[in-house]
DODRENDO-741254 format. One line per field, with one value per residue (C-alpha): residue in three letters; z, x, y. Coordinates in nm, 3 decimals. Layout:
BEGIN
aa ALA / ...
c3 Z / ...
c1 X / ...
c2 Y / ...
//
This chain:
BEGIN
aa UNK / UNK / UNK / UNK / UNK / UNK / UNK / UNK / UNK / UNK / UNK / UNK / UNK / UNK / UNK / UNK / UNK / UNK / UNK / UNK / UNK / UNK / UNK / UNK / UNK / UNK / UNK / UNK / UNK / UNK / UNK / UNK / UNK / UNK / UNK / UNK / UNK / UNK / UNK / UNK / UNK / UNK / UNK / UNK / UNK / UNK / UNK / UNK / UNK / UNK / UNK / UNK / UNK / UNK / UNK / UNK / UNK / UNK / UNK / UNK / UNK / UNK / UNK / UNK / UNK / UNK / UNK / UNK / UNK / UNK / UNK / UNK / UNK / UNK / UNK / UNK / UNK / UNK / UNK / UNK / UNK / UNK / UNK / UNK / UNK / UNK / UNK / UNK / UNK / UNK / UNK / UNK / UNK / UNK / UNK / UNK / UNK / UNK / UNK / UNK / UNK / UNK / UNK / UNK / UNK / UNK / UNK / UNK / UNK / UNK / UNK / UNK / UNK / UNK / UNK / UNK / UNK / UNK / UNK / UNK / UNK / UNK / UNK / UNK / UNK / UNK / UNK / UNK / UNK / UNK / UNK / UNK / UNK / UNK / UNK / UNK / UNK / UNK / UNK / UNK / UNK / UNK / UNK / UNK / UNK / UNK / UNK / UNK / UNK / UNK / UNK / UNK / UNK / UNK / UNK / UNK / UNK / UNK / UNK / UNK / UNK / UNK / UNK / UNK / UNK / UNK / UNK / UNK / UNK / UNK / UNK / UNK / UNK / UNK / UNK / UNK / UNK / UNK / UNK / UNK / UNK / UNK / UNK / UNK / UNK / UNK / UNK / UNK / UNK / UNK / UNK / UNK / UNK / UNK / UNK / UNK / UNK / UNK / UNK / UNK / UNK / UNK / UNK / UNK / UNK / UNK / UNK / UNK / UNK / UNK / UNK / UNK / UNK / UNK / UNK / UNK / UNK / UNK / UNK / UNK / UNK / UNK / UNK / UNK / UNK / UNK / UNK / UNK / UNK / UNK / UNK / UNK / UNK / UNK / UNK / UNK / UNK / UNK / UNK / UNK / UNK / UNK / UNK / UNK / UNK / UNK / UNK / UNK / UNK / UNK / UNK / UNK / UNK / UNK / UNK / UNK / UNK / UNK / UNK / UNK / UNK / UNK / UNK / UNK / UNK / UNK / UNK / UNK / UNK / UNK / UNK / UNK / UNK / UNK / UNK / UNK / UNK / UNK / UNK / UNK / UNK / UNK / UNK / UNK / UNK / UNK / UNK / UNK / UNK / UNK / UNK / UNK / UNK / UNK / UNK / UNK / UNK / UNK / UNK / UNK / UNK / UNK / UNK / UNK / UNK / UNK / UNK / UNK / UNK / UNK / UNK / UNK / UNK / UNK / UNK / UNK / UNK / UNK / UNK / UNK / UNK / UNK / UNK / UNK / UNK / UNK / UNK / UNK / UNK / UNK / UNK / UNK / UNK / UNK / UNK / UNK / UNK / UNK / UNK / UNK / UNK / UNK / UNK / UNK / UNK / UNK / UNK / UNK / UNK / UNK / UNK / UNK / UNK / UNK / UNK / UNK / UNK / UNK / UNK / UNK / UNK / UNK / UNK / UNK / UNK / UNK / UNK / UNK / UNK / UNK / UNK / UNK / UNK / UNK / UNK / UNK / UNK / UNK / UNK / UNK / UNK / UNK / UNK / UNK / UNK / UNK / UNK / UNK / UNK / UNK / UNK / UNK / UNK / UNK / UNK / UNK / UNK / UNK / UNK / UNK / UNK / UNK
c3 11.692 / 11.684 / 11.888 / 11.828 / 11.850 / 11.886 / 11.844 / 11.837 / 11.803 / 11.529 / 11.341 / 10.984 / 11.064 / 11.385 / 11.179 / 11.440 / 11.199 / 11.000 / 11.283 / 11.372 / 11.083 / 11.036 / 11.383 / 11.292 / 10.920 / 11.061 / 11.345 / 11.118 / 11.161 / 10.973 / 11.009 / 10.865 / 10.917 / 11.039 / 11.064 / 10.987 / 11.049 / 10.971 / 11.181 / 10.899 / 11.062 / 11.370 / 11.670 / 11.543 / 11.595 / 11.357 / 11.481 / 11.428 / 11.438 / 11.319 / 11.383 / 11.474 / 11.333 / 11.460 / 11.426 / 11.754 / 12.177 / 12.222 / 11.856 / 11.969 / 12.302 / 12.139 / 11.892 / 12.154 / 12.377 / 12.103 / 11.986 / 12.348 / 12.390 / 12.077 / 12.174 / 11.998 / 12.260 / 12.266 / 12.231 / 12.503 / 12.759 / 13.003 / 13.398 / 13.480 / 13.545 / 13.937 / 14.020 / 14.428 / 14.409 / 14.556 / 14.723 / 14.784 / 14.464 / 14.274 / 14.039 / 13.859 / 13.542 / 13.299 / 13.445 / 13.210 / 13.137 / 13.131 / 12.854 / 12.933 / 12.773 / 12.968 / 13.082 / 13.195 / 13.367 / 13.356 / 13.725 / 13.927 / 13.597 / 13.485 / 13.366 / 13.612 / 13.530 / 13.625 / 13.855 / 13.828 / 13.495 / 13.370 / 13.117 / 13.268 / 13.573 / 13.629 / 13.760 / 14.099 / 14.232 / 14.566 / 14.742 / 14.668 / 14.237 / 14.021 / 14.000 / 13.819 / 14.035 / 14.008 / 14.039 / 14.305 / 14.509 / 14.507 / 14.801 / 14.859 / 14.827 / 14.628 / 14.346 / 13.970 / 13.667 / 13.467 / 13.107 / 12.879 / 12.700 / 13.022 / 12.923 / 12.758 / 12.631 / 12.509 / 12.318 / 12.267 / 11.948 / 11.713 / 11.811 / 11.529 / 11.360 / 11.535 / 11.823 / 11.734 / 11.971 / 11.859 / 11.451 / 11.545 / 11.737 / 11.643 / 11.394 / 11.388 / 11.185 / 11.160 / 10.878 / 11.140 / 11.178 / 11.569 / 11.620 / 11.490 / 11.756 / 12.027 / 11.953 / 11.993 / 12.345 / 12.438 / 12.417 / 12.577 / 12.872 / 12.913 / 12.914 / 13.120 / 13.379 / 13.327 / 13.377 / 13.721 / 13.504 / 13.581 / 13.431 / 13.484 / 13.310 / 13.262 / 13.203 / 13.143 / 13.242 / 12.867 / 12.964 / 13.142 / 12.878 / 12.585 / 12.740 / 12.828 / 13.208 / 13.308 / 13.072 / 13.210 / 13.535 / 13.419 / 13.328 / 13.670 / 13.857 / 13.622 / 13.810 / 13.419 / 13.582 / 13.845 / 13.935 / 13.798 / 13.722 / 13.663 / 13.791 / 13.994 / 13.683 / 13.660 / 13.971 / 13.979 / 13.667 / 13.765 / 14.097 / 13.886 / 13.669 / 13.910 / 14.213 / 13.956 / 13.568 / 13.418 / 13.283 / 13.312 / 13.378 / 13.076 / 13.100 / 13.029 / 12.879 / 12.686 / 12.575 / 12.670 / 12.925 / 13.281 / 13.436 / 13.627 / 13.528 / 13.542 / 13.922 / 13.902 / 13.936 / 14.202 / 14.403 / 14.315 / 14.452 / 14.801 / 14.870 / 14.899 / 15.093 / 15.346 / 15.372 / 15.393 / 15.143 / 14.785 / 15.023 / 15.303 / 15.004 / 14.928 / 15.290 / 15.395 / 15.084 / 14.936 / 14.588 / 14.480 / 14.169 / 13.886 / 13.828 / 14.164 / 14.315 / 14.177 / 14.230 / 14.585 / 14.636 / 14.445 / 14.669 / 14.356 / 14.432 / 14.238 / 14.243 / 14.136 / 14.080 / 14.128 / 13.879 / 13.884 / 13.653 / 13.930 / 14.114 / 14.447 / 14.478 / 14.592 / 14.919 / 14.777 / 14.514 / 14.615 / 14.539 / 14.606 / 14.243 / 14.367 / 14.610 / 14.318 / 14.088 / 14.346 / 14.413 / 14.006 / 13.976 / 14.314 / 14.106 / 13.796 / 13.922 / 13.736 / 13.510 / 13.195 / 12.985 / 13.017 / 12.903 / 12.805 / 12.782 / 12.635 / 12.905 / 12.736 / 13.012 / 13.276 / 13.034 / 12.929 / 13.260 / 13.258 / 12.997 / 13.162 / 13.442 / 13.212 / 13.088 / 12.730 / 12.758 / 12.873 / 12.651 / 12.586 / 12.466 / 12.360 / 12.260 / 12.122 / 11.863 / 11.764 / 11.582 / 11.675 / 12.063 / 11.944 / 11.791 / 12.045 / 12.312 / 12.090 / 11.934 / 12.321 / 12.198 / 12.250 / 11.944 / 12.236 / 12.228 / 11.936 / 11.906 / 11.842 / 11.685 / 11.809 / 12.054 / 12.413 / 12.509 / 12.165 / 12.209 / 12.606 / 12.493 / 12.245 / 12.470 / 12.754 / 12.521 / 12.397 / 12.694 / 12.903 / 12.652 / 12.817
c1 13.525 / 13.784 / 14.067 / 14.261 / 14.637 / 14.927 / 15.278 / 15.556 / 15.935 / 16.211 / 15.957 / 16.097 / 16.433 / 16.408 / 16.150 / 15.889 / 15.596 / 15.684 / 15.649 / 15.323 / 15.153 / 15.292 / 15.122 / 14.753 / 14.793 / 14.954 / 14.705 / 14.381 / 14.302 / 14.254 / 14.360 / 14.346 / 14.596 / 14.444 / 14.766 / 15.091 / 15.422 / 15.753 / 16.028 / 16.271 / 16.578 / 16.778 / 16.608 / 16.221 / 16.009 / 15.762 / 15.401 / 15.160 / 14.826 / 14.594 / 14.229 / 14.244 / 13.960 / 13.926 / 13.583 / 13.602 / 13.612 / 13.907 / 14.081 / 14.147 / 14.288 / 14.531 / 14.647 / 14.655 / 14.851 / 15.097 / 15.099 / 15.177 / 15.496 / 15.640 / 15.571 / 15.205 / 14.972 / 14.568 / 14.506 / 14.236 / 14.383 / 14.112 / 14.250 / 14.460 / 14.238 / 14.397 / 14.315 / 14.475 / 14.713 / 14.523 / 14.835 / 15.202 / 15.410 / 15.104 / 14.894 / 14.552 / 14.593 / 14.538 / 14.865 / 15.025 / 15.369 / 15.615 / 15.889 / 16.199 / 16.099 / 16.013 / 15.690 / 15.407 / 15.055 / 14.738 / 14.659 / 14.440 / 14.376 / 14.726 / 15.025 / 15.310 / 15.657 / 15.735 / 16.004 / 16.246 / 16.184 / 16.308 / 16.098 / 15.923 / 15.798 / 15.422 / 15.294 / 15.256 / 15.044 / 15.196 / 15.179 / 15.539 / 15.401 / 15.395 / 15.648 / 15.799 / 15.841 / 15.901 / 15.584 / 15.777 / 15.825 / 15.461 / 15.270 / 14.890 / 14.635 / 14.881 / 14.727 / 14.834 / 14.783 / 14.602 / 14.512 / 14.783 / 14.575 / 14.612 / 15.028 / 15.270 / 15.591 / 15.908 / 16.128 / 16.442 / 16.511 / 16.841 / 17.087 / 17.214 / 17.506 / 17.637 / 17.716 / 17.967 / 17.859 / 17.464 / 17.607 / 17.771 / 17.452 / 17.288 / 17.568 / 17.710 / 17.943 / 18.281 / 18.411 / 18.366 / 18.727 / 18.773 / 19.019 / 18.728 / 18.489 / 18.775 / 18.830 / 18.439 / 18.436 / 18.779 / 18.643 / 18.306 / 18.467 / 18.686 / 18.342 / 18.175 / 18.444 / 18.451 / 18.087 / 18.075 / 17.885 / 17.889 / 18.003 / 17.949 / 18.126 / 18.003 / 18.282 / 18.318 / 18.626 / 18.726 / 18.915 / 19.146 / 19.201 / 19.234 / 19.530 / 19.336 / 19.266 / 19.580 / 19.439 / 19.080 / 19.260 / 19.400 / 19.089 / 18.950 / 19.220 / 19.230 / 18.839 / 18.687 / 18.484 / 18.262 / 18.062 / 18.143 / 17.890 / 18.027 / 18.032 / 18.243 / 18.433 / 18.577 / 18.716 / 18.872 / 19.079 / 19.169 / 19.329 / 19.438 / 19.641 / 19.787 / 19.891 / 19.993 / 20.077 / 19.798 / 19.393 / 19.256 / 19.619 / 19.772 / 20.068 / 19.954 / 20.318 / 20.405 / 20.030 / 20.179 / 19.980 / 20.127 / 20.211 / 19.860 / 19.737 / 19.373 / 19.384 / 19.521 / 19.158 / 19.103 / 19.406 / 19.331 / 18.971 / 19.173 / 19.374 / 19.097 / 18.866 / 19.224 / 19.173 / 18.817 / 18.700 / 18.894 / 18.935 / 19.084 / 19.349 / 19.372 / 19.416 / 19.662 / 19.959 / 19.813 / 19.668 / 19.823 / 19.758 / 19.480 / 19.121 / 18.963 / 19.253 / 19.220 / 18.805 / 18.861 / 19.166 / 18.951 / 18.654 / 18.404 / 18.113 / 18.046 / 17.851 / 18.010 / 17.663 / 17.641 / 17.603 / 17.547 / 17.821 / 18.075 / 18.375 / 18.431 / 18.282 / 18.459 / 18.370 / 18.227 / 17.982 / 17.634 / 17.471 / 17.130 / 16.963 / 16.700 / 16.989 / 17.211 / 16.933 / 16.888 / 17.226 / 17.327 / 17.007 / 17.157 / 17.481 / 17.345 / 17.112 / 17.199 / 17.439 / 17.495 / 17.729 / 17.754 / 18.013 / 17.892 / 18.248 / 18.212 / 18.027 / 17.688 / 17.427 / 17.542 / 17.518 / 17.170 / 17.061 / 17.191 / 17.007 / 16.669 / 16.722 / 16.823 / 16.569 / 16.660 / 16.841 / 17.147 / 17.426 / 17.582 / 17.844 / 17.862 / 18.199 / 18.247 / 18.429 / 18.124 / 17.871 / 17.541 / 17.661 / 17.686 / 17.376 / 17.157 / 17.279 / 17.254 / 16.915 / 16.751 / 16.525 / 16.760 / 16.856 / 17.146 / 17.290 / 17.607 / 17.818 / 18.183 / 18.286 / 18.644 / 18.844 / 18.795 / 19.152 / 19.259 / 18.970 / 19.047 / 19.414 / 19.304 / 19.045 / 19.291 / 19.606 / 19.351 / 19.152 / 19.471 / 19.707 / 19.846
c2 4.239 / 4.549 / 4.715 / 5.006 / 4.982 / 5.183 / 5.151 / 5.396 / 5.402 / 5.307 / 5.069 / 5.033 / 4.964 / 4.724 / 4.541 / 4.577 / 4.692 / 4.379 / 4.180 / 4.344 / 4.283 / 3.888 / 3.817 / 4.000 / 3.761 / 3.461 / 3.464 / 3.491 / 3.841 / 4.157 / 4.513 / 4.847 / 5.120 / 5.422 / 5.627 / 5.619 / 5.873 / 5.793 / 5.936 / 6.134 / 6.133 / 5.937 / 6.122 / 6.068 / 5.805 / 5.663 / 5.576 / 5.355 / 5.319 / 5.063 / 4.857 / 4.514 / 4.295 / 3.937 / 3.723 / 3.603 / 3.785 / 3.464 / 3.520 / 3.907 / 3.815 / 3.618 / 3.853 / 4.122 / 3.931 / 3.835 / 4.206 / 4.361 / 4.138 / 4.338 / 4.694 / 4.721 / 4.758 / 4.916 / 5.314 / 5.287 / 5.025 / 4.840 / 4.852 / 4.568 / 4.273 / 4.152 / 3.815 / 3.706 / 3.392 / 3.073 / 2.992 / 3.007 / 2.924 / 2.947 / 3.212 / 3.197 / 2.991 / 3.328 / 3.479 / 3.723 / 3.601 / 3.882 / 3.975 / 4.079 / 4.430 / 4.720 / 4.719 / 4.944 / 4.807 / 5.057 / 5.080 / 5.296 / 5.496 / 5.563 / 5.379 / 5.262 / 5.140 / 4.760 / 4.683 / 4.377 / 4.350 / 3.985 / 3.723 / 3.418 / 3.568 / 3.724 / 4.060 / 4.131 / 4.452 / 4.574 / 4.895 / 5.002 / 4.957 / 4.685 / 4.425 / 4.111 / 3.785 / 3.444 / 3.203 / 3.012 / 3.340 / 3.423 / 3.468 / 3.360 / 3.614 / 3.873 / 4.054 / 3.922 / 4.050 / 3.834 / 4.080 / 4.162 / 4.434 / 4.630 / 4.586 / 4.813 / 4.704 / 4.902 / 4.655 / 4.812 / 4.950 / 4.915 / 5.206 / 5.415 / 5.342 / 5.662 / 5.419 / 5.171 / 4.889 / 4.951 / 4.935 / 4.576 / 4.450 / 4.106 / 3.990 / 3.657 / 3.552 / 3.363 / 3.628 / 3.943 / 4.060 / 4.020 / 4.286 / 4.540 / 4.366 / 4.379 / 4.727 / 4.848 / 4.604 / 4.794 / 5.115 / 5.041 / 4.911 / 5.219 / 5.422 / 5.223 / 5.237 / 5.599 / 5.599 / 5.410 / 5.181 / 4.792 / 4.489 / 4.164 / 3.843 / 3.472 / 3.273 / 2.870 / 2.639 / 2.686 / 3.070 / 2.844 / 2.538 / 2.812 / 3.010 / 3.287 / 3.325 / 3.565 / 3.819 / 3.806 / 3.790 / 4.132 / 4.298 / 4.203 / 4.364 / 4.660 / 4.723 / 4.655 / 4.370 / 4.367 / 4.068 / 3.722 / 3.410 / 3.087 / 2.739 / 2.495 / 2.431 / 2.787 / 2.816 / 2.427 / 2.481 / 2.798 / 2.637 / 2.372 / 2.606 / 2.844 / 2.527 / 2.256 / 2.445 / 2.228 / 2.221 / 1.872 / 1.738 / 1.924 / 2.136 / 2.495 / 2.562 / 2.240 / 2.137 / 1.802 / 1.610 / 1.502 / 1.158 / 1.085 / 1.489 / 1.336 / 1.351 / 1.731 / 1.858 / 1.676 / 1.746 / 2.095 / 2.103 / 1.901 / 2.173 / 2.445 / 2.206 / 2.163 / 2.575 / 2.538 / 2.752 / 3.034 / 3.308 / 3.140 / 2.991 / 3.310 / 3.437 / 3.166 / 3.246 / 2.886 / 3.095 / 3.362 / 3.446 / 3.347 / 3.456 / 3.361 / 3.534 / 3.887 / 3.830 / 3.767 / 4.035 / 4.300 / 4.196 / 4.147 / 3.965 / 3.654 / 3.277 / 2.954 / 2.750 / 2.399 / 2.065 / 1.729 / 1.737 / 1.869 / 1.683 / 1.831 / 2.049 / 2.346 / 2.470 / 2.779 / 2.622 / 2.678 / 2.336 / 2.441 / 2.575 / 2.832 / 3.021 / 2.986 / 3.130 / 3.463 / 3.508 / 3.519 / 3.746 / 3.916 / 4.012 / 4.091 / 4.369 / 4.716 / 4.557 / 4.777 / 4.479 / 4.089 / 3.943 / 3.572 / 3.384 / 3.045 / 2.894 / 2.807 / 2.684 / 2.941 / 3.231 / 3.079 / 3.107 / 3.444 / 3.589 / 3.490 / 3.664 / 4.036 / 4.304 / 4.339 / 4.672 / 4.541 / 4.508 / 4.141 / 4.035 / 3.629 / 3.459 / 3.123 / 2.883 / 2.710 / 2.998 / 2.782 / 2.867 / 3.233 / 3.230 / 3.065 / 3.313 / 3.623 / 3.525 / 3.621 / 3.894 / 4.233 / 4.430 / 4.516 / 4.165 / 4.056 / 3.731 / 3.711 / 3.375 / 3.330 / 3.101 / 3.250 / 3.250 / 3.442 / 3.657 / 3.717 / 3.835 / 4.063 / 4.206 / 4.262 / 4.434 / 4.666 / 4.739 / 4.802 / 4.957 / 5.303
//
């Protein structure tokens, strides 16, 4: 049994014709290449092409499948195999599950660009053109693509070291010098700004603890963020800080904790529920200063998602996951940089909902954080191991210097 393959872009260095060749061995198969050009300089592309040999019809369906979700898909692609969804919330059982690549489907004889590109999610055929969505959010009788070899997908390759932010990509380490990572970040958010371009942060409670919420408070009023996704947490210790001078009942000045400061949180989330919800704080003199302060005076959109975890909660916490879910996706539409700001499980959730073209940033003291939000298959993504609050400062002096 034998395909024909293609792939095409920066193979050598992003280690995709490595990869391509592990999966056809590792997966008991065989190949010959049939072609092969290598790009010579930093515009050209190398290309690929190559026979797949497999013994069995089922053995080259999985190494084609496997093969498509890395950017090596068939010279001669089949139509895309539609199969109708037997009811709400649920798809045939030989769904294709999507990357979060970008992705073409061979319909109607030619190939068309998927739409709401994000991993986890299947295929959908609609009149308006193919697009990704969420089992839960499928509808019975829609169409679902159910053959990957009818697939192709663009991983994103390395950028040149021409581009600063491309040359630091997919390092972690605890030796980086920070100020050279704060510096490329800096300057990126200057162009983007420039650029109209969009920006969206994920911070944890910890900005607050770490001394380092009055300079992301800065950048948001400076119009270098844009959307914020967080949970109950953030916004609580933020109050907490700004009302009472504490996090978790210490004092933000001293480092010393307070007579009784356990039950500052908590007299902290009591004060917004008196005003009924941030904004109406906000509205009513009662906050006036502090990260949910400049998001709410600068009007920026953003989610505080609920936990089990959670005391309060705040009035503004959506406690219901799915809502939560489409309003984080909601914000993070067209983003161009996240920044991931020691807040593990929220930035997670995050990074399933991104195609892999857009540029993250992920800070944290412990490097297996760094590494497990990084490692999310985007040669765009690089981890700075650092404390938050340090790293927040930095960010901020260099970002706003005149």
């Amino acid at each position: 049994m034998t395909r024909q393959f293609v792939a095409r872009g920066h193979l050598i260095d992003s280690g995709i014709m490595t990869n391509i060749l592990n999966i056809i061995v590792g997966e008991g198969g065989r190949y010959n290449v049939t072609s092969f050009t290598m790009g010579k300089n930093n515009e050209e592309f190398s290309e690929l092409e190559l026979e797949l040999i497999a013994d069995t019809d089922e053995l080259l369906n999985e190494i084609t499948e496997k093969l498509v979700r890395i950017g090596c898909y068939e010279k001669a692609a089949p139509e895309a195999l539609l199969k109708p969804a037997p009811k709400d919330g649920c798809v045939p059982d030989d769904f294709y599950s999507t990357t979060n690549h970008r992705t073409e489907v061979y319909l109607d004889g030619e190939w068309r660009e998927v739409s709401g590109q994000r991993m986890d999610a299947v295929i959908v055929a609609t009149r308006e053109g193919p697009i990704c969505r969420k089992i839960r959010d499928v509808r019975e009788g829609e169409l679902v693509v159910c053959n990957a070899d009818a697939l192709r997908v663009f991983p994103p390759f390395r950028e040149r070291e021409s581009d600063a932010f491309g040359f630091m990509s997919n390092e972690v380490s605890s030796e980086r010098s920070v100020d050279v990572v704060v510096g490329v970040i800096a300057e990126e958010l200057k162009r983007m700004k420039a650029a109209g371009e969009k920006v969206i942060a994920v911070p944890g409670p910890v900005i607050v603890h770490t001394g380092g919420s009055e300079a992301f408070a800065a950048l948001i009023r400076e119009g270098y963020i844009h959307g914020i996704l967080a949970g109950n947490a953030l916004a609580v210790h933020d109050v907490e800080n700004v009302m009472l001078g504490t996090s978790l009942g210490v004092e933000m000045k001293s480092g010393r904790p307070t007579h009784e400061g356990h039950r500052n949180h908590m007299r902290a989330i009591n004060r917004i529920r008196y005003h009924g919800s941030l904004k109406a704080a906000v509205d009513d003199g009662a906050l006036t200063k502090g990260v949910m302060y400049e998001i709410i005076r600068a009007g920026i959109p953003f989610c505080l998602a609920g936990s089990i975890r959670d005391d309060g909660p705040l009035p503004d916490t959506v406690n219901d996951m799915v809502e939560a879910q489409r309003q984080y996706a909601e914000i993070a539409e067209g983003a161009s940089l996240v920044l991931m700001l020691s807040s593990m499980l929220h930035s997670i959730g995050t990074g399933n909902m991104l195609p892999s073209w857009v540029k993250t940033v992920c800070v944290d003291i412990n490097p297996a954080v760094v590494t497990k939000l990084s490692d999310r298959g985007s040669s765009q993504a690089f981890g700075v191991v650092s404390d938050v609050g340090l790293f927040l400062r930095a960010l901020a002096e260099a970002t706003l210097r005149r």
